[in-house]
Z-matrix of the N, CA and C atoms (Angstrom, degrees):
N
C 1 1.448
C 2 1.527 1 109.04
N 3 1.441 2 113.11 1 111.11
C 4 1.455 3 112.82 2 176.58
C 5 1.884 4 108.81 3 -53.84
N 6 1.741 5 97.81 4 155.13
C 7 1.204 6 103.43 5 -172.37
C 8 1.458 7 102.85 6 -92.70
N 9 1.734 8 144.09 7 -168.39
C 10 1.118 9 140.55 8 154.98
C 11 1.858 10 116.62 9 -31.05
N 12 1.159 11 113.30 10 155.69
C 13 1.829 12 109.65 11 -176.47
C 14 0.977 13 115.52 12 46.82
N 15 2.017 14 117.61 13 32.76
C 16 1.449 15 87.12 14 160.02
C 17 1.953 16 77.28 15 -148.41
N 18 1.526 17 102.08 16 -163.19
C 19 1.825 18 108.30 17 -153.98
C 20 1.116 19 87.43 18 -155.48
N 21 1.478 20 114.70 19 159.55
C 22 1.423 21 115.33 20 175.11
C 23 1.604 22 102.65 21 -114.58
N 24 1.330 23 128.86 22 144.74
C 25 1.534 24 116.41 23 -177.41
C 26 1.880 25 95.83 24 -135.23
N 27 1.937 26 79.76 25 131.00
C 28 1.392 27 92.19 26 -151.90
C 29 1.527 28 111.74 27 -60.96
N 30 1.309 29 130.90 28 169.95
C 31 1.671 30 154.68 29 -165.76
C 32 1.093 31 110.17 30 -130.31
N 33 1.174 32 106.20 31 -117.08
C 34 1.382 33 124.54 32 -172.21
C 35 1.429 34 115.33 33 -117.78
N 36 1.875 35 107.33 34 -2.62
C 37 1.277 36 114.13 35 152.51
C 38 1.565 37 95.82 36 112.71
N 39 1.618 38 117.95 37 -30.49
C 40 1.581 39 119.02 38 -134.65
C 41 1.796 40 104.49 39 -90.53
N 42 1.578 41 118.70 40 -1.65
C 43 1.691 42 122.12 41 172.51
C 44 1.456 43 109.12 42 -107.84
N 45 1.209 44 117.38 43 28.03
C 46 1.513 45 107.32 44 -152.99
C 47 1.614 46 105.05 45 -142.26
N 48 1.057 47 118.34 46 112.87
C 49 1.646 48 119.64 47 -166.71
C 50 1.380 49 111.29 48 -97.60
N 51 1.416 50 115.57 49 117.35
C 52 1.316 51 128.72 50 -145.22
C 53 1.736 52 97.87 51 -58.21
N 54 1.657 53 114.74 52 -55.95
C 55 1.554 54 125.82 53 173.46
C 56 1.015 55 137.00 54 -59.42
N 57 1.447 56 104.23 55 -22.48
C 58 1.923 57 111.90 56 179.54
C 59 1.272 58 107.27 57 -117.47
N 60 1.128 59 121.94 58 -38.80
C 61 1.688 60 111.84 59 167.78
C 62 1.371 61 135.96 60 -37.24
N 63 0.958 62 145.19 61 146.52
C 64 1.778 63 136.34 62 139.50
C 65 1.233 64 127.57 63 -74.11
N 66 1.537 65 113.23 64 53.63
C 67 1.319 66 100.95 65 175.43
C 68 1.590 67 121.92 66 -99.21
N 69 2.027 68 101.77 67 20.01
C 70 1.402 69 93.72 68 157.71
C 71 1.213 70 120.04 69 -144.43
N 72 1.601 71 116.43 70 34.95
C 73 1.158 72 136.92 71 -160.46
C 74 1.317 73 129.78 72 144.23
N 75 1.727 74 104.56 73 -85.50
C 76 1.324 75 121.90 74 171.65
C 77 1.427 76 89.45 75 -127.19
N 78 1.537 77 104.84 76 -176.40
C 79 1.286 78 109.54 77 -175.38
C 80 1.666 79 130.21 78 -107.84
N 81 1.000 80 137.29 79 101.87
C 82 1.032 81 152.53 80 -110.96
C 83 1.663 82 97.08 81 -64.39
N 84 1.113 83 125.31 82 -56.47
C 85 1.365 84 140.10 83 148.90
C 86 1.442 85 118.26 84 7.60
N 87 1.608 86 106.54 85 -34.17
C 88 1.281 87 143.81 86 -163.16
C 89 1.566 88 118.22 87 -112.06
N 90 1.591 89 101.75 88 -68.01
C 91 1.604 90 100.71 89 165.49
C 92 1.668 91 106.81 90 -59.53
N 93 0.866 92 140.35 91 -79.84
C 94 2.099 93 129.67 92 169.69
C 95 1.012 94 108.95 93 -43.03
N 96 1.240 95 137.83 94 1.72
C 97 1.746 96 121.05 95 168.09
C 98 1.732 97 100.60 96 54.23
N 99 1.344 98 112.40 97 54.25
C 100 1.342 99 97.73 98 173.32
C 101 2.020 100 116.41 99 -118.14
N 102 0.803 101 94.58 100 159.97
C 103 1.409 102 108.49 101 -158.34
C 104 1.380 103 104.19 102 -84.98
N 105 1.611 104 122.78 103 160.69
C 106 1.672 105 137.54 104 -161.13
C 107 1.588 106 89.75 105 -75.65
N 108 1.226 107 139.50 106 -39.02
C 109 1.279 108 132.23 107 -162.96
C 110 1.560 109 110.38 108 -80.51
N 111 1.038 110 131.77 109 -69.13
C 112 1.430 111 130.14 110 150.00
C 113 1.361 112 127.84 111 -22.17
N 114 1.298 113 123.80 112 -59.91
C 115 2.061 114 126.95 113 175.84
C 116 2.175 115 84.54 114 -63.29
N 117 1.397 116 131.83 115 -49.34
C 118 1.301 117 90.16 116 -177.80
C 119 1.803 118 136.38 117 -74.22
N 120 1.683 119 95.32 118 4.65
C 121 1.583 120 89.95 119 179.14
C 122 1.821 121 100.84 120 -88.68
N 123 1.390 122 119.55 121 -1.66
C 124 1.605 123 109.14 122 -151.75
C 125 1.541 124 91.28 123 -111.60
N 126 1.291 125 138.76 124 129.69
C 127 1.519 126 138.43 125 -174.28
C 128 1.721 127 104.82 126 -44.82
N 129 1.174 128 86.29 127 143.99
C 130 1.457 129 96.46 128 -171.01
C 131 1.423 130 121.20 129 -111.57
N 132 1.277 131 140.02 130 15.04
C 133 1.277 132 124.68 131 -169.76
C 134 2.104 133 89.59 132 -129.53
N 135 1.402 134 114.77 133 157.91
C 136 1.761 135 123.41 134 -179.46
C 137 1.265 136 94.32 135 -61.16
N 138 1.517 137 151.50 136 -60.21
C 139 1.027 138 162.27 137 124.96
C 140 1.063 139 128.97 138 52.59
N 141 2.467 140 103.57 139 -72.69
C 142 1.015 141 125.86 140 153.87
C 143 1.828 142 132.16 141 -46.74
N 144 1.186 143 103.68 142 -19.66
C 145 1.851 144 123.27 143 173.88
C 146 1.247 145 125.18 144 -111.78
N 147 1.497 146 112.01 145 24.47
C 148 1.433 147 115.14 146 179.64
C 149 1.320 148 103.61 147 -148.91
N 150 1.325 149 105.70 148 110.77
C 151 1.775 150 127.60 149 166.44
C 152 1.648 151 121.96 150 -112.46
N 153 1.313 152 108.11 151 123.01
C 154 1.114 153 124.38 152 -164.30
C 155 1.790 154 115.55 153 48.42
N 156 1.412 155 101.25 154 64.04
C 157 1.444 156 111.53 155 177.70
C 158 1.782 157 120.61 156 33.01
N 159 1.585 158 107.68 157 49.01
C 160 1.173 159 134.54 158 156.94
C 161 1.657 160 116.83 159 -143.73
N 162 1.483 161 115.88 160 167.77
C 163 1.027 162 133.04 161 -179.11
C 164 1.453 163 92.10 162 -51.16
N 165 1.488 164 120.47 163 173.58
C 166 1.423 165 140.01 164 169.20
C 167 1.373 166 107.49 165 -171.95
N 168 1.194 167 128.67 166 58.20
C 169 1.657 168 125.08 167 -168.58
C 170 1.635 169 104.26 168 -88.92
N 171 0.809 170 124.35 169 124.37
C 172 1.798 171 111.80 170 -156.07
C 173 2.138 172 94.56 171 -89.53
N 174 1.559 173 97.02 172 174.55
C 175 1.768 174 98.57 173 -157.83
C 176 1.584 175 98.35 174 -83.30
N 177 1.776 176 122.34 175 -10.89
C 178 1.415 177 96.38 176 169.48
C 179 1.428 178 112.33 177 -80.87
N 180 0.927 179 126.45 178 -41.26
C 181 1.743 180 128.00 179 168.62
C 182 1.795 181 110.49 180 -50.57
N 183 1.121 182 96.45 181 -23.15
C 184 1.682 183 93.01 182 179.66
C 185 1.914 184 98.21 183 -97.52
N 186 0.771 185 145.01 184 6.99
C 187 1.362 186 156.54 185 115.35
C 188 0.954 187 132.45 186 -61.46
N 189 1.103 188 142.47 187 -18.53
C 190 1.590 189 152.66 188 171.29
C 191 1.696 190 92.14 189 -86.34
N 192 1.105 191 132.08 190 -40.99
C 193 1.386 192 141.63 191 -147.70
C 194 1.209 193 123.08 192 -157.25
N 195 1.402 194 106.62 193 64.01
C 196 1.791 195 121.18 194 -171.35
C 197 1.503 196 120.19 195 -27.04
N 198 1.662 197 99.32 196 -59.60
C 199 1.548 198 111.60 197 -166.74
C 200 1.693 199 99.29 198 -77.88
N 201 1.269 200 148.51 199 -7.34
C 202 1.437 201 150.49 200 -179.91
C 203 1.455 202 103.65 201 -24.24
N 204 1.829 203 109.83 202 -80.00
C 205 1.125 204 112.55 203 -176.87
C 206 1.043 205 137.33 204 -49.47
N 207 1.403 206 126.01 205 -21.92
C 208 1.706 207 151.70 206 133.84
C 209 1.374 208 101.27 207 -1.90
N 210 1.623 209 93.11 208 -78.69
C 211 1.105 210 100.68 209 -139.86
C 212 1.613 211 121.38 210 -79.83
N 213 1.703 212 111.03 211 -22.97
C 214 1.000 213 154.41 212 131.42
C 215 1.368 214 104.99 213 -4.95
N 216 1.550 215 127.94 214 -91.10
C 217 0.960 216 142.00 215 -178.70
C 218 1.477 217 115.59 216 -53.40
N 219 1.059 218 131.66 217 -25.32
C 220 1.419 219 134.26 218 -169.66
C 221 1.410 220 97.82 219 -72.30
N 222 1.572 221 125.66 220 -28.38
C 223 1.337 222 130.22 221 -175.70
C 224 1.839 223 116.61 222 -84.37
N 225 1.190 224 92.88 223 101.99
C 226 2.033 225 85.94 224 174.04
C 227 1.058 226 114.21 225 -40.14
N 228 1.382 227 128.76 226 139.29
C 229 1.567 228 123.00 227 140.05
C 230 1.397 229 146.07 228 -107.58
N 231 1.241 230 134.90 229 128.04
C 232 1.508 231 131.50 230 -164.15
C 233 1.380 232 102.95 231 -42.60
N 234 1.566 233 102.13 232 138.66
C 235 1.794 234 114.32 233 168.50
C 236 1.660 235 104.05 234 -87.14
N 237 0.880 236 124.96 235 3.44
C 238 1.656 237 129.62 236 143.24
C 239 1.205 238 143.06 237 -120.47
N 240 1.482 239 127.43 238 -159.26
C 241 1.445 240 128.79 239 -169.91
C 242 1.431 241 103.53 240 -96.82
N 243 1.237 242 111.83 241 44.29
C 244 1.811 243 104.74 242 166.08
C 245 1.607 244 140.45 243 -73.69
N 246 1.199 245 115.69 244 137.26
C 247 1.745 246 99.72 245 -167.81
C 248 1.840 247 101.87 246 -74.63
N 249 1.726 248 96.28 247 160.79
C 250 1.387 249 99.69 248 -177.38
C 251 1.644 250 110.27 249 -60.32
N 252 1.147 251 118.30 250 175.13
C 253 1.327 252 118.23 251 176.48
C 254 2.089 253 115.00 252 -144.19
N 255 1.324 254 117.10 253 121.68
C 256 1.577 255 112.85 254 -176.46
C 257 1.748 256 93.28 255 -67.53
N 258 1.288 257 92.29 256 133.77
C 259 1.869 258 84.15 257 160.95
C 260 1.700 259 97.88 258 -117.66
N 261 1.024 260 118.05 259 176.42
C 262 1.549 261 153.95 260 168.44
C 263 1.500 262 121.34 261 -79.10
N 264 1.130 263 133.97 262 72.54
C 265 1.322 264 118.17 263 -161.01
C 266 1.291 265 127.57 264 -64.31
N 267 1.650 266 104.70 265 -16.14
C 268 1.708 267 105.46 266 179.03
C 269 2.069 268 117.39 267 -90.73
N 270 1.166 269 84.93 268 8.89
C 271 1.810 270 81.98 269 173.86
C 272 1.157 271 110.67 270 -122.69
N 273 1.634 272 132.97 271 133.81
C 274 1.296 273 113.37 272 -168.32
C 275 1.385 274 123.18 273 -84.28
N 276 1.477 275 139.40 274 25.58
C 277 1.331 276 132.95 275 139.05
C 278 1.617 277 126.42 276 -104.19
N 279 1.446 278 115.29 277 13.01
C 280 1.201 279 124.35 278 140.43
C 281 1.709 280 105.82 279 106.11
N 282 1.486 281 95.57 280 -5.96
C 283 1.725 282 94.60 281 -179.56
C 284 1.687 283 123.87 282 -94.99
N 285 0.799 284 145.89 283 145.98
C 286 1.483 285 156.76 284 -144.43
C 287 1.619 286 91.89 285 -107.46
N 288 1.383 287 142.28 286 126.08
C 289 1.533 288 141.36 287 -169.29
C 290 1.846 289 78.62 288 -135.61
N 291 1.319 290 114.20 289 159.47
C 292 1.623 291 119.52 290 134.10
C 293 1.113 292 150.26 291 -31.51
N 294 1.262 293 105.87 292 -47.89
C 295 1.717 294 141.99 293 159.00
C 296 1.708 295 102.09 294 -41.22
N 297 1.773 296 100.34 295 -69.73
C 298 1.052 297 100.86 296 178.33
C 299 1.760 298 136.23 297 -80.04
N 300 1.353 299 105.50 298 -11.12
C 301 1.791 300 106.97 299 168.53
C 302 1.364 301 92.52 300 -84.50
N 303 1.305 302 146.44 301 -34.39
C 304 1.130 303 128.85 302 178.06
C 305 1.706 304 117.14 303 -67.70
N 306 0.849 305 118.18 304 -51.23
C 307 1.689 306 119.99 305 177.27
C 308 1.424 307 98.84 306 -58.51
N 309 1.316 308 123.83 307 -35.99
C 310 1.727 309 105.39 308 -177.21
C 311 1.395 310 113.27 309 -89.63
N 312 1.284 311 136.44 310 -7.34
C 313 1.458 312 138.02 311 145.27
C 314 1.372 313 124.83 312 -62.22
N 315 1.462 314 107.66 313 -32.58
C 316 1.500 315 106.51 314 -170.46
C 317 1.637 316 105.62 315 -87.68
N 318 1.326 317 114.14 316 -18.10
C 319 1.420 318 114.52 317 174.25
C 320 1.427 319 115.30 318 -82.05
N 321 1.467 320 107.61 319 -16.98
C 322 1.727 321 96.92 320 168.86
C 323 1.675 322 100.48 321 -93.24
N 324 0.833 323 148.86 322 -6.58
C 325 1.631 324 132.96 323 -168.71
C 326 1.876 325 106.03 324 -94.14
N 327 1.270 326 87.03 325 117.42
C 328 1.668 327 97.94 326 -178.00
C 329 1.184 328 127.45 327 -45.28
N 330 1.196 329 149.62 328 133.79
C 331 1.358 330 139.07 329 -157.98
C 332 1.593 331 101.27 330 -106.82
N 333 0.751 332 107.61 331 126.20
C 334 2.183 333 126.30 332 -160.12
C 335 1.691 334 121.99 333 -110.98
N 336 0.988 335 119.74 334 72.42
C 337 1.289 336 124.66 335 -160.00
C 338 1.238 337 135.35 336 -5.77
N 339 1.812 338 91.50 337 -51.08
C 340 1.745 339 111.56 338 -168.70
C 341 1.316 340 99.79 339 -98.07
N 342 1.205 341 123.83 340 12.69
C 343 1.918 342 113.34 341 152.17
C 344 1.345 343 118.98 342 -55.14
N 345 1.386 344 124.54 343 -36.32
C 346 1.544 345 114.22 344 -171.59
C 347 1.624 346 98.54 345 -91.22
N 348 1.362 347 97.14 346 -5.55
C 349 2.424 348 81.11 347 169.81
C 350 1.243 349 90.79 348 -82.72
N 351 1.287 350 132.40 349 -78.90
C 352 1.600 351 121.89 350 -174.86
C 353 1.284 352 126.30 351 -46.03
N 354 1.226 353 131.95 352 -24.31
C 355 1.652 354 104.40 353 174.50
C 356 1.756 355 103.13 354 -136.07
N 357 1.350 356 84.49 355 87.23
C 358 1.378 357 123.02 356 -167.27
C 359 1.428 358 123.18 357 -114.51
N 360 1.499 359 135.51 358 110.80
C 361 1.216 360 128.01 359 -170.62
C 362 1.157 361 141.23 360 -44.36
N 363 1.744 362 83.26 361 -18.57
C 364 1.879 363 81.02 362 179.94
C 365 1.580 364 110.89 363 -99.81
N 366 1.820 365 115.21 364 17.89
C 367 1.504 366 107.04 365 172.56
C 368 1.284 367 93.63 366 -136.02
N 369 1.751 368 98.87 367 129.99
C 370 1.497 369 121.48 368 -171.99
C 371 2.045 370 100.33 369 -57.68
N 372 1.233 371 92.21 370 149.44
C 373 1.641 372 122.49 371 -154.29
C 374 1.792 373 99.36 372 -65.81
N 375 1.490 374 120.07 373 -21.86
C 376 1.313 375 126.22 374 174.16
C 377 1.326 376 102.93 375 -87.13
N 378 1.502 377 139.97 376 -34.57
C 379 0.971 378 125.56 377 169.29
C 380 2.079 379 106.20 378 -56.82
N 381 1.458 380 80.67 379 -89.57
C 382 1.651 381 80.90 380 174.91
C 383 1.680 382 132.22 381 1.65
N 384 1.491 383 101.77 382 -52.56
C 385 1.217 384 123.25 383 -172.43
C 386 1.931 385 100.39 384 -67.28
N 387 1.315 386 114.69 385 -51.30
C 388 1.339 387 121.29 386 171.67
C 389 1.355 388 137.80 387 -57.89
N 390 1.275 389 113.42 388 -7.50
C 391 1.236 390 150.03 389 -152.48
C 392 1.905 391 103.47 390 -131.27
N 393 0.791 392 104.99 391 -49.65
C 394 1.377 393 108.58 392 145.04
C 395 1.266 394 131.19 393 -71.92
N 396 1.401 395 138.55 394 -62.78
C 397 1.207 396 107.76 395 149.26
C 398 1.138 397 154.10 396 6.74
N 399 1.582 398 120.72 397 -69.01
C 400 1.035 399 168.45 398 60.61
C 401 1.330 400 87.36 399 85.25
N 402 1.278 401 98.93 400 -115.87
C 403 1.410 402 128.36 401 171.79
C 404 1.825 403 128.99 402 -28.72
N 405 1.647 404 87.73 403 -43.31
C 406 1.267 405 81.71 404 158.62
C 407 1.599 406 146.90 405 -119.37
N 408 1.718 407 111.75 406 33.30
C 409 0.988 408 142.82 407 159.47
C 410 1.491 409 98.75 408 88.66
N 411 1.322 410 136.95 409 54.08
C 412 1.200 411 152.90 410 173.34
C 413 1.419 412 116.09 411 -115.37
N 414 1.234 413 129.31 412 7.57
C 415 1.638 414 113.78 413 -161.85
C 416 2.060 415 75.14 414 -83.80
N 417 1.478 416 101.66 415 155.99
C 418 1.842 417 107.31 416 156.82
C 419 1.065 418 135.97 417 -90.67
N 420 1.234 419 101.09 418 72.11
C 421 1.995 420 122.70 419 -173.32
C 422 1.978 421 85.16 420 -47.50
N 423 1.212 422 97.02 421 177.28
C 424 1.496 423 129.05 422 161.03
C 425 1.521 424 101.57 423 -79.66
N 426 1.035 425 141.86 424 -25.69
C 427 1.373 426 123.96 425 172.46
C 428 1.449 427 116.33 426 -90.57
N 429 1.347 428 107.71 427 -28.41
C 430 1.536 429 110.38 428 178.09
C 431 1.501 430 102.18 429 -82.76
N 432 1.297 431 123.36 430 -15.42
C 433 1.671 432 115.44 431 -172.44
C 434 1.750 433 102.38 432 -78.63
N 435 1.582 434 96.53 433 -59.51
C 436 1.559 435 93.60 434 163.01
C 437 1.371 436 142.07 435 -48.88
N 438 1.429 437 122.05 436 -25.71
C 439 1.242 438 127.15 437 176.28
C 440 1.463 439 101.70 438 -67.86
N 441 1.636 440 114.08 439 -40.78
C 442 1.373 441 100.59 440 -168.33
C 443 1.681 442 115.32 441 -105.24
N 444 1.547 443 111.23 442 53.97
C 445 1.203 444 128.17 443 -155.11
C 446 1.511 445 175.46 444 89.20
N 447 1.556 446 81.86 445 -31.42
C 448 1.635 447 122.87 446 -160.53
C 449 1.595 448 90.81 447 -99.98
N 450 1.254 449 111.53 448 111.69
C 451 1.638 450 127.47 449 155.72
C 452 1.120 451 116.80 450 -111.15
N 453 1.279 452 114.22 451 105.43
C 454 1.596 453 133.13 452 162.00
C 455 1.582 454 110.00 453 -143.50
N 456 1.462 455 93.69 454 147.29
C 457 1.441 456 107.76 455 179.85
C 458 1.984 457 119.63 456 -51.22
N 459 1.070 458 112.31 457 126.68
C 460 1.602 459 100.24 458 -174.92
C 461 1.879 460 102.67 459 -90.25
N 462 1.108 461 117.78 460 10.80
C 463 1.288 462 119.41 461 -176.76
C 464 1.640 463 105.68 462 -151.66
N 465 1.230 464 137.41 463 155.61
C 466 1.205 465 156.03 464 -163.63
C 467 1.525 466 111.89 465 -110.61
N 468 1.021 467 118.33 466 109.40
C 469 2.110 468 119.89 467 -176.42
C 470 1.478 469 91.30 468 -81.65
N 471 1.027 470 105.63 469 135.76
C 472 1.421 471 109.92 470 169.00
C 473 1.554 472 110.79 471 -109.50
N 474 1.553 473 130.45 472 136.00
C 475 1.443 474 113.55 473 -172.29
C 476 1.896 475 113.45 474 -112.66
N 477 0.897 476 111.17 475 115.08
C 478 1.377 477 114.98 476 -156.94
C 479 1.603 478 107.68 477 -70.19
């Protein structure tokens, strides 16, 4: 199941779940507001609705769900036995590179002034790191160690 920014473009129909997928937008599951118990009694794969490399949505499902065939149709389908394929929606031949998950991460992450004082060549990388911390409410106080489980003494009794 593709994750966000990406689409499924149909094949041969047979990886691709007609209700939860996006292979025509959103996922249908979604446009009908229909519920996990219902999409598992109704066949589930694009596959199941395509005979002889056309739609086949049968007339009680097209009664249950007027606009189906709509929507159905708006989607090409291969004139052969091709497997489905995830595309990428932000590159225009549809494939996901490094290059490109990296350029689309780095364009959402906010650019923060005081990053280049802290991780800065002329202060060793453990400082930096502490200092960051720091800042962003990560150092492991005794209250944050305990909250997240860990009980141990933060100081040593010594017994005279």
């Amino acid at each position: 199941m593709p994750q966000s920014n990406s689409f499924w473009l149909i094949g041969n129909g047979k990886q691709v779940n007609f209700w939860t997928d996006n292979w025509c937008g959103e996922p249908l599951s979604y446009v009908y507001q229909i519920n996990e118990h219902l999409v598992s009694q109704l066949p589930t794969k694009v596959c199941d609705y395509i005979q002889n490399f056309q739609w086949n949505i049968d007339d009680n499902l097209h009664n249950i769900f007027p606009n189906l065939r709509n929507l159905a149709s708006q989607v090409t389908l291969s004139a052969s036995d091709t497997p489905d394929v995830i595309m990428w929606e932000h590159t225009p031949n549809g494939e996901l590179s490094l290059v490109d998950a990296y350029n689309f991460k780095n364009q959402h992450s906010p650019k923060l002034p005081w990053t280049s004082q802290v991780w800065n060549r002329d202060i060793p990388p453990a400082k930096s790191l502490m200092v960051w911390r720091l800042m962003r409410d990560k150092l492991p106080t005794d209250d944050k160690l305990c909250h997240r489980g860990f009980s141990m003494p933060s100081m040593c009794s010594s017994m005279l």
